[in-house]
C-alpha positions in Angstrom: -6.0 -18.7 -4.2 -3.7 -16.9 -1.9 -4.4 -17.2 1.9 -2.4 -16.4 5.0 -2.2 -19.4 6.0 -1.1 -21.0 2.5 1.8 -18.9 2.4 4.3 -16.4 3.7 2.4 -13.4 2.3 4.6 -10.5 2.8 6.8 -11.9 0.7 5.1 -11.3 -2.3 6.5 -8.1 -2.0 9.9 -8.6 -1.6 11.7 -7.2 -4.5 12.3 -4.1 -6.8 9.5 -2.6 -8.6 8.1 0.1 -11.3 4.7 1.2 -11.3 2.2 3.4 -13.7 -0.4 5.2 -12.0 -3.9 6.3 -12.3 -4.2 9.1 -9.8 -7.9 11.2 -9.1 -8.2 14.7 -8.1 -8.4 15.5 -4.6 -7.9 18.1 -1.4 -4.3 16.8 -1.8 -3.4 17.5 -5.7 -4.8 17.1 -8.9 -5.6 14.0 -10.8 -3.2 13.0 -13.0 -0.5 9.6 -13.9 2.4 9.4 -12.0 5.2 6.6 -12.3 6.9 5.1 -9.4 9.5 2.9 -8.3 9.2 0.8 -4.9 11.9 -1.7 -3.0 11.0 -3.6 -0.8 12.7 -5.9 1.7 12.3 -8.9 4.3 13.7 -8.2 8.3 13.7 -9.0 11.8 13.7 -12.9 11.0 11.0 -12.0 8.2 8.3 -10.6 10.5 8.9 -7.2 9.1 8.7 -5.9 5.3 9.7 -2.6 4.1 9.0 -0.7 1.7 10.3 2.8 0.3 8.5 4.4 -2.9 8.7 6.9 -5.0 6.4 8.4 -7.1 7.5 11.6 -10.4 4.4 13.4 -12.2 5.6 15.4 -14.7 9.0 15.0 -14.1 9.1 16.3 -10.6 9.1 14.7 -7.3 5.6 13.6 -6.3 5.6 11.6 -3.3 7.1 9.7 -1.2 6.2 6.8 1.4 7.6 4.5 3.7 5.9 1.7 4.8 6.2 -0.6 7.3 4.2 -3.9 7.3 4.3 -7.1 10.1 2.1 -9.9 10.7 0.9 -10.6 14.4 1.0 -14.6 14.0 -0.7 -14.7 17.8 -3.4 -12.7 16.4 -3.9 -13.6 12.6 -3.6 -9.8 11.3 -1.4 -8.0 9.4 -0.1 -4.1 10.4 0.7 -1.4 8.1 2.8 1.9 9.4 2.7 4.4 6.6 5.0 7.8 6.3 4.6 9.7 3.3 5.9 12.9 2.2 2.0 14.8 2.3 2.5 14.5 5.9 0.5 11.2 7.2 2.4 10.2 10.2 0.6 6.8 11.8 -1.0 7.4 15.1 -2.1 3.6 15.2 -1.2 1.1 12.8 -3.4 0.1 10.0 -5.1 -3.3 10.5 -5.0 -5.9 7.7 -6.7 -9.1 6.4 -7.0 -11.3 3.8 -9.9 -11.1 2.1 -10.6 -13.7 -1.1 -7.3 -12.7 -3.1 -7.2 -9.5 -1.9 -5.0 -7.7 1.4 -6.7 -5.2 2.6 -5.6 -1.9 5.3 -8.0 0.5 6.6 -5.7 3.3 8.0 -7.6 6.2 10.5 -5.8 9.6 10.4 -7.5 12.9 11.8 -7.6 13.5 8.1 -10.1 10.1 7.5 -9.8 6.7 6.7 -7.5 5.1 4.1 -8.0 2.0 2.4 -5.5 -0.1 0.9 -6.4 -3.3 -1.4 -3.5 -5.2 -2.6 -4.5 -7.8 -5.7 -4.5 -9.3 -8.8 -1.1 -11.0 -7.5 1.1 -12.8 -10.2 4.4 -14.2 -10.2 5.9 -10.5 -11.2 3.1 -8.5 -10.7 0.4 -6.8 -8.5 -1.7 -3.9 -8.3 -2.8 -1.4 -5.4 -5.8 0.9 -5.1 -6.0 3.4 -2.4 -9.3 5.0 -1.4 -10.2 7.9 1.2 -13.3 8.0 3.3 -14.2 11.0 5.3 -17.8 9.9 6.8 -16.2 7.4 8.5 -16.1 4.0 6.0 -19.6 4.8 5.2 -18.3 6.3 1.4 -15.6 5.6 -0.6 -14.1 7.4 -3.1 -10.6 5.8 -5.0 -7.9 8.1 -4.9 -5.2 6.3 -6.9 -4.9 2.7 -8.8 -1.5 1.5 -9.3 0.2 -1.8 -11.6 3.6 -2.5 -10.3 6.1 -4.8 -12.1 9.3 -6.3 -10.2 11.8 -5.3 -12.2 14.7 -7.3 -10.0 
């Protein structure tokens, strides 16, 4: 089992990576599979990860996200800043936690909540599935599932 305190988490992370793509229709695009490509790096004495990705549908430029994450060892809780290239621009971080196996981000925009769920972790592998919420966290509905391989 992985735990925050069992090990340096972000580091699982660390590396170069190609993922395949599950995405659902929504107010932002059609549904549809995408494939990406994400590296991502240790900084700032490893308090800092980050993490650029890009995603092609169809051959063309789909998106594209910059991610910051840190842990706040005073507090126990992990921070996401997320950039993409649909226009999310963080007005607060996202707060994380561990959760089982599982990392989990809720991220607040005036657009709604985001969640993030990082699992099913394995020595090259992990997978991500974002869901939106626009009742406040009362619904969710999953917006993409992604399996990402390091490659490097």
């Amino acid at each position: 089992m992985i735990t925050a305190s069992s090990i340096d988490c972000l580091s699982l992370f660390v590396g170069e990576w190609a993922g395949e793509e599950i995405i659902a229709p929504s107010k932002w695009g059609a549904g549809g599979v995408a494939s990406s490509r994400i590296s991502a790096r240790k900084g700032l004495n490893h308090y800092v990860l980050t993490q650029d990705y890009r995603a092609v549908r169809d051959g063309k430029p789909w998106l594209e996200v910059h991610a910051v994450f840190t842990f706040d060892e005073q507090n126990a809780t992990y921070r996401l800043f997320w950039f993409d290239s649909l226009g999310f621009v963080p007005e607060i971080p996202a707060l994380g936690q561990w959760d089982g196996e599982k990392l989990m981000f809720i991220r607040t925009s005036p657009r709604g909540k985001t969640r993030h769920t990082y699992d099913q972790f394995g020595d090259e592998s992990y997978r991500l599935i974002l869901e939106s919420s626009f009742d406040d966290g009362k619904t969710w509905s999953r917006v993409m599932h992604g399996s990402y391989t390091r490659t490097s």
